[in-house]
Each structure stands twice: as C-alpha cells, then as structure tokens.
C-alpha positions in Angstrom: -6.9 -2.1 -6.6 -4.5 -1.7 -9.1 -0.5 -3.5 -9.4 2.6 -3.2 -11.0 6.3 -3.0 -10.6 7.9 0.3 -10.1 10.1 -0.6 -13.3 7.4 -1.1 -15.8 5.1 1.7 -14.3 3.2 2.1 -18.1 2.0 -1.6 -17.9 0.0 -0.4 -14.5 -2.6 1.7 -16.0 -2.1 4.1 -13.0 -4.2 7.3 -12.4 -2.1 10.3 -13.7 -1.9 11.2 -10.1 -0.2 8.0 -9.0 1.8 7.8 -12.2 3.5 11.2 -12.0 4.3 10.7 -7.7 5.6 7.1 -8.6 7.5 9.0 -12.1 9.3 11.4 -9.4 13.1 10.4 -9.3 13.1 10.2 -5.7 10.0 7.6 -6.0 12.2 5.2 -8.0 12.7 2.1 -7.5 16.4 2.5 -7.0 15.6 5.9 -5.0 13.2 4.2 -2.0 15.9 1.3 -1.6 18.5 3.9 -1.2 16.5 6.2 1.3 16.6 5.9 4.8 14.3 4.4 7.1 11.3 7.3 8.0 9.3 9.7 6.2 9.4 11.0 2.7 7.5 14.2 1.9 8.6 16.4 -1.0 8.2 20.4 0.1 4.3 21.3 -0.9 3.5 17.5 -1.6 -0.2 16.7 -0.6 0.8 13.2 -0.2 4.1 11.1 1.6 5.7 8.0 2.1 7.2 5.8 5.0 10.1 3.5 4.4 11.0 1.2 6.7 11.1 -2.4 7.7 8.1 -4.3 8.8 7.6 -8.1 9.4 5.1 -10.5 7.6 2.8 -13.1 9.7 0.6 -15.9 9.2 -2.5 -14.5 7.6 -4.7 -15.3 10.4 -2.6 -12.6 12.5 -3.2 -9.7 9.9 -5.9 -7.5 10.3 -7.7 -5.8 7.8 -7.7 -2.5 7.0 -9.6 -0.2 4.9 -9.3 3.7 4.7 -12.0 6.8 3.8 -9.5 9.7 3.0 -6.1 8.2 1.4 -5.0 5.5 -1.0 -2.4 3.5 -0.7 0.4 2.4 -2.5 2.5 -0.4 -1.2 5.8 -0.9 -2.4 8.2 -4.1 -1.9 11.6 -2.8 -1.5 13.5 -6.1 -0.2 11.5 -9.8 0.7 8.2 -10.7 -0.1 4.8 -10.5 1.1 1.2 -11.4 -0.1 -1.6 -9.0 0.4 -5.1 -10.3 0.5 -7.7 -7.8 -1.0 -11.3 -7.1 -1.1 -13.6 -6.5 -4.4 -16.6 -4.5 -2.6 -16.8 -1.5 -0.1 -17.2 -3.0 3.6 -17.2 0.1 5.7 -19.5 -0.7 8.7 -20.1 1.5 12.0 -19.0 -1.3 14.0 -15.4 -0.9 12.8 -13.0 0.1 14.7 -10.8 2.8 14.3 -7.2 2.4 15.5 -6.1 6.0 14.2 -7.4 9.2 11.6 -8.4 7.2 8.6 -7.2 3.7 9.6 -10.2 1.2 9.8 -10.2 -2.2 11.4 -13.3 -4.4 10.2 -13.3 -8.4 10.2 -16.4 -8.6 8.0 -14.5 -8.5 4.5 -14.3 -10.9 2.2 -11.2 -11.3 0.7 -10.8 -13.0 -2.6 -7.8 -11.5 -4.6 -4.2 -12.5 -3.4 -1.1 -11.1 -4.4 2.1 -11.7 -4.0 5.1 -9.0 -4.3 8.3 -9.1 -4.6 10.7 -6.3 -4.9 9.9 -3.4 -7.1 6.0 -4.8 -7.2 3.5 -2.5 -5.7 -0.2 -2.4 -4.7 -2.5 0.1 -4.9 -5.7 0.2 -2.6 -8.0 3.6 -3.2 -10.3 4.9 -0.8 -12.8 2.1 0.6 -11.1 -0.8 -0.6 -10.2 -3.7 1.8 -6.7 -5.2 2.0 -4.5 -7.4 4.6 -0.8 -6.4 3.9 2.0 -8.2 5.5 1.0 -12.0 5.3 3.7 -14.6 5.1 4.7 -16.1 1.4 5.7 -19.0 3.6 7.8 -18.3 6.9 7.1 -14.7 8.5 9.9 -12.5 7.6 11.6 -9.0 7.8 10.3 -6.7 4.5 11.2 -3.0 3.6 8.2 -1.6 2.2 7.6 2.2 1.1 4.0 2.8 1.7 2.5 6.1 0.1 -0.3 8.1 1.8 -1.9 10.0 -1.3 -5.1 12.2 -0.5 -8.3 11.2 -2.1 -8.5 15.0 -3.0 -5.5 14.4 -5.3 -7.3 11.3 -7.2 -10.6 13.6 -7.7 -9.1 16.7 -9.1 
C-alpha cells in the first residue's frame, strides 16, 4: 500500500503509472471535487474512476476486500474515513466473490490504519487487503474518487 495527498503527489513515491493518471489535470485534486457524481474514463484509458458519495460505518460493519486484477486508489474528496489494511497476501478459495475481481475474505489480519482526509489517498495493488469506509468516529457521508487501474498497466 502506498499514501499520499493528491497535493504533494512527489512525497508518495508512486509507480510512474500511478503518478502520471493522478498528474492528469482532470485527476486533480481540485478536478475530482469539481466533477460530477459517476464515472471518469479518459478516451483509450485502460483504467477509470468513480466519484461519488458513500457512507462510513463502524469497523465491525466493513468487509474486507482484496482484488487479483486492479489496484486501487482511494481518494478523500470531502469527510474522513479510516481504512484498515493488510501487510501479507490472504487470497483463499473459500472467499467469496461479490463481483469480477472483488473478493470478500474475513481471514485478514489487519494491522495498518489510516486515516484520510481530503486530498489524502490510498493505494492498494493487486492482492493486498483493505477495509475502506470505517468511521473516524460517528458514521458519515464521504465523496471519494476511487481509481480502477489494471495490473497490466503496473507491469509494463
């Protein structure tokens, strides 16, 4: 996992891949806040984004989620929200897929917390746990841009 804020994106020590999507003027910080709620796919782009509203709960309400195919990069627009993580692969055959790419598994340990605020992001590659969306203290209402970015993109 790697994190940083949208406005100090040289601190992160992205990939070049993430750097240059998150460098895209439309992928500013400024730029997500501004864009409507839905999908944001650039003509030819590989990878996209959803912006939109979602609500934080109590940590014991969150699933956890892992994914084979796409990283994700999760993006704090407005509120805050701490995002439990996992250090080691979990994948199990006894985890349950909800949809393409989107595992369930309640066996992962999850020892890294963050919490962001607006402009902060997260980035979970391929395989690595995380439980987005937990309450900083009471639930609450967030805008979050979430990026979907290939794992094809991060290899070549």
């Amino acid at each position: 996992m790697i994190v940083g804020n949208l406005n100090a994106l040289p601190l992160a020590g992205l990939p070049a891949a993430l750097r240059g999507i998150l460098e895209l003027p439309q992928c500013s910080l400024a730029a997500l806040q501004g864009h409507v709620d839905g999908r944001l796919q650039p003509e030819q782009a590989a990878w996209f984004c959803t912006v939109g509203p979602a609500n934080t709960q109590p940590q014991a309400q969150r699933h956890t989620e892992y994914h084979h195919e796409w990283a994700d990069i999760q993006v704090v627009l407005a509120g805050e929200e701490v995002i439990h993580a996992g250090t080691h692969y979990v994948a199990q055959a006894s985890d349950e897929q909800r949809k393409p790419d989107l595992y369930i598994t309640t066996t992962a340990r999850l020892p890294v917390s963050i919490t962001l605020r607006t402009g902060d992001f997260a980035v979970f590659l391929p395989g690595e746990p995380h439980q987005a969306l937990c309450a900083v203290h009471d639930p609450m209402t967030v805008r979050k841009a979430v990026f979907k970015v290939p794992r094809a993109l991060l290899e070549g």
